[in-house]
N, C-alpha and C positions, 0 to 999 in steps of 0.2 A: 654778824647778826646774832643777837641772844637767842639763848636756847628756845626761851618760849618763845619769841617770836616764829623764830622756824618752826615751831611744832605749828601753831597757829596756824603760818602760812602750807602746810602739808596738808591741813585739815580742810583748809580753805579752797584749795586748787581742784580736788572732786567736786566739792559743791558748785565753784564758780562753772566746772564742767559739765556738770548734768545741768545748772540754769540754760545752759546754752542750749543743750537737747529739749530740755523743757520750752525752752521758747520764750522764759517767764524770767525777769530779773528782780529777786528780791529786794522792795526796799528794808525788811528785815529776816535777813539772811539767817537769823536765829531759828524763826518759824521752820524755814525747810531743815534747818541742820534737826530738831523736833519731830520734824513728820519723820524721820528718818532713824530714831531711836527705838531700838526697842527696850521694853518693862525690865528685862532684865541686865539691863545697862546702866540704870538708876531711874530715880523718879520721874525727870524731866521728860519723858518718853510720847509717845505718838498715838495715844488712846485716846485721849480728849479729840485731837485733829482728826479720826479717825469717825469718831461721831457725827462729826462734823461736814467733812466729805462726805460719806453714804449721802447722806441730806442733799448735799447739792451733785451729787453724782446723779441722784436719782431723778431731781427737778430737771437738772440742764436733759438726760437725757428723754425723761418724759416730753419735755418741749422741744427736743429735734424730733420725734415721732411725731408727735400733735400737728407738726408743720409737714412733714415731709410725707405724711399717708393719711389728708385731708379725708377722705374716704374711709377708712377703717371705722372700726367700734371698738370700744370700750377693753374688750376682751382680748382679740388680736394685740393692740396697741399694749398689753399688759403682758400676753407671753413674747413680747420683741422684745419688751423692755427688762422681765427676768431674764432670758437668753445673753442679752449685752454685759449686765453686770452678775453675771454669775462669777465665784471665786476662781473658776478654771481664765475666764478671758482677762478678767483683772489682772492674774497670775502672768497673762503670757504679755499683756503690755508692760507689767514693771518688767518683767527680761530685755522688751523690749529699747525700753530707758534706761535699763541698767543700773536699777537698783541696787540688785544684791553686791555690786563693787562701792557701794556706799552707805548703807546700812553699817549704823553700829549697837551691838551687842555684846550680851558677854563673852569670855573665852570657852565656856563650856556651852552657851548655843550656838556659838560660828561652831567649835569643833562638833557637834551635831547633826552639821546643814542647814540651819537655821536661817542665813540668809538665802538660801534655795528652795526653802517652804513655801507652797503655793499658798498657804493660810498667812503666813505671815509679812508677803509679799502683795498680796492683794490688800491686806489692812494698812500696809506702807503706802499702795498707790493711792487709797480715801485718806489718808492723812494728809500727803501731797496734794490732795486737791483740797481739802478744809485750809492747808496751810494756804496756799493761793487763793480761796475765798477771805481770812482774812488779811492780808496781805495788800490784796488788790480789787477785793469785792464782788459783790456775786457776777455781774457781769462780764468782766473778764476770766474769772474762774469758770463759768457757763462757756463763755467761746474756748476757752483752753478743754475743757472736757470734750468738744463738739470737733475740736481736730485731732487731738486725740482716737475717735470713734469712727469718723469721718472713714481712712479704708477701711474700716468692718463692713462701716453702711454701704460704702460704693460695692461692696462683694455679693452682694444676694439682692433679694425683692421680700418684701412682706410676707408675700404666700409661703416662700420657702423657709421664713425665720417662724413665722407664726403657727405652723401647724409643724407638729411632733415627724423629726426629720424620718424616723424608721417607719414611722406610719407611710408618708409620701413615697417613702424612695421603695415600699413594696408596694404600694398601691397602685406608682404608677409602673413597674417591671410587669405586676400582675393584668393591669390592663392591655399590655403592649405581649401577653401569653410567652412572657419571659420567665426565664428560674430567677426565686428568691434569691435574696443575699444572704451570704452566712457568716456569721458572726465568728470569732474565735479571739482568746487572747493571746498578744504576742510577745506580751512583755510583762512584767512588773516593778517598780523602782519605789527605793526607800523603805523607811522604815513599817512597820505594820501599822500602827496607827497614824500615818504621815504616806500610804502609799498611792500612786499612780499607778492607773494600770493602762497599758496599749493593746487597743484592737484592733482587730483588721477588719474589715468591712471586704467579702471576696464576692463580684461581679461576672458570674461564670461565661453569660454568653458574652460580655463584655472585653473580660481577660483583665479585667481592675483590680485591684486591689490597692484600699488605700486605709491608713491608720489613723485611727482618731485617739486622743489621753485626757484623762479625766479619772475623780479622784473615786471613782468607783464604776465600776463594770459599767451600771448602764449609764451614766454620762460618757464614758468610753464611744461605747457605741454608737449614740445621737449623733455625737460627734464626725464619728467615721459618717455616720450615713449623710450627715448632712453635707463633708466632704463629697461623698460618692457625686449626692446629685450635682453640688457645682462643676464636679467632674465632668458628669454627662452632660451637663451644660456648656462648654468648651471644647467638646466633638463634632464636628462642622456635620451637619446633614439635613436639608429641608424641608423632609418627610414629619418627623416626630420632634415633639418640644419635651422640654420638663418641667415638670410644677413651677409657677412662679415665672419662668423664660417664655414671654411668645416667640411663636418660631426658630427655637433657638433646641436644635436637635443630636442626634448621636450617631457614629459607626463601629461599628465593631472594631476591637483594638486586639489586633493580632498580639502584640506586645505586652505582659501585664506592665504597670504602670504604679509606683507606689508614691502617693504623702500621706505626710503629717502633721498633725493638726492639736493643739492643745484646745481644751473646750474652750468655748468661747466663754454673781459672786456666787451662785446657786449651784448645787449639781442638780438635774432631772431626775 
């Protein structure tokens, strides 16, 4: 086989494998090798696809809310919908597709980290989807967004995404004459203007303890808290509920217990 072909075909056999993760078969395979560029790779790169995606990131995901919390207003339905695409949750689904083993840039940003940038990484994933709007059109880029999103949504309720997680998860410890939660950082990663930080979110009468990341302290936090409550939500007891769960209660966890949690394109 000639050279360039081989190379071709090397270059060819990631992409054909993330279509497969994607779910999406390009009829021009060019687009995603595009969303997949960064600026400092050369022109051809992934900022126009980029503008383009946010747009339909933001419509597809306004109309799964619109449908899905027929009841809500105006306001709820707009902090669900900052929460979904904030840069932290953007960040953790290209990990989850596995971006950064296909992303190309130059040798001085891979050696950087640069395909592990949550900034850089969430502007990959709105390219990827502008690339599949034009590709295949708003309607199929709309449903590819919608399963994409789809386990986020099945993991909470409205009430719990819509109102500010640290606020709930003391409001309701405070109502039930339990100790607050305390915050602390337990981590930090990367560079100084490029850092995550990890907190712990600690549940005293509970014995929890679980860690939320994000690209500054208090989306850290949110983060955790908003963990916490799913946590307490997944504690079998019939007495007491948590925001957003009817009947759906807690026992004490002799055990602490730790996750974590990248924030879910915003930080808080």
């Amino acid at each position: 086989m000639p050279r360039s072909t081989t190379a071709t075909a090397a270059v060819a056999s990631p992409l054909k494998a993330l279509q497969q993760r994607l779910g999406h078969e390009f009829k021009d395979p060019a687009l995603l090798a595009r969303a997949l560029t960064h600026k400092s790779f050369g022109q051809d790169h992934y900022e126009r696809l980029e503008f383009l995606g946010d747009a339909v990131l933001n419509l597809a995901v306004s109309s799964m809310l619109y449908a899905r919390f027929d009841r809500s207003d105006e306001g709820d339905l707009t902090r669900v919908r900052a929460h979904l695409v904030r840069q932290d949750m953007l960040h953790k689904l290209a990990l989850n597709l596995d971006l950064p083993g296909v992303m190309k840039m130059s040798e001085g940003e891979s050696r950087g980290g640069g395909a592990q940038r949550p900034s850089i990484l969430a502007d990959a994933l709105e390219a990827v989807i502008g690339a599949v709007y034009l590709d295949a059109g708003f309607e199929p880029a709309c449903a590819w967004v919608l399963r994409l999103f789809e386990p986020v949504m099945a993991q909470t309720t409205l009430e719990v995404w819509s109102k500010d997680a640290k606020t709930a998860l003391q409001e309701w410890l405070q109502g039930r004459k339990m100790a607050v939660p305390v915050y602390r950082v337990d981590a930090t990663r990367g560079k100084a203007h490029e850092q995550v930080f990890v907190v712990a979110c600690d549940l005293p009468d509970f014995g929890i303890s679980v860690l939320g990341e994000g690209l500054s302290k208090r989306a850290a936090e949110q983060v955790a808290a908003q963990l916490a409550l799913l946590q307490l939500q997944q504690l079998p007891s019939p007495s007491v509920s948590v925001p957003g769960q009817p009947s759906a209660g807690v026992t004490i966890s002799k055990t602490p217990s730790k996750k974590r949690a990248m924030g879910a394109k915003r930080s808080l």
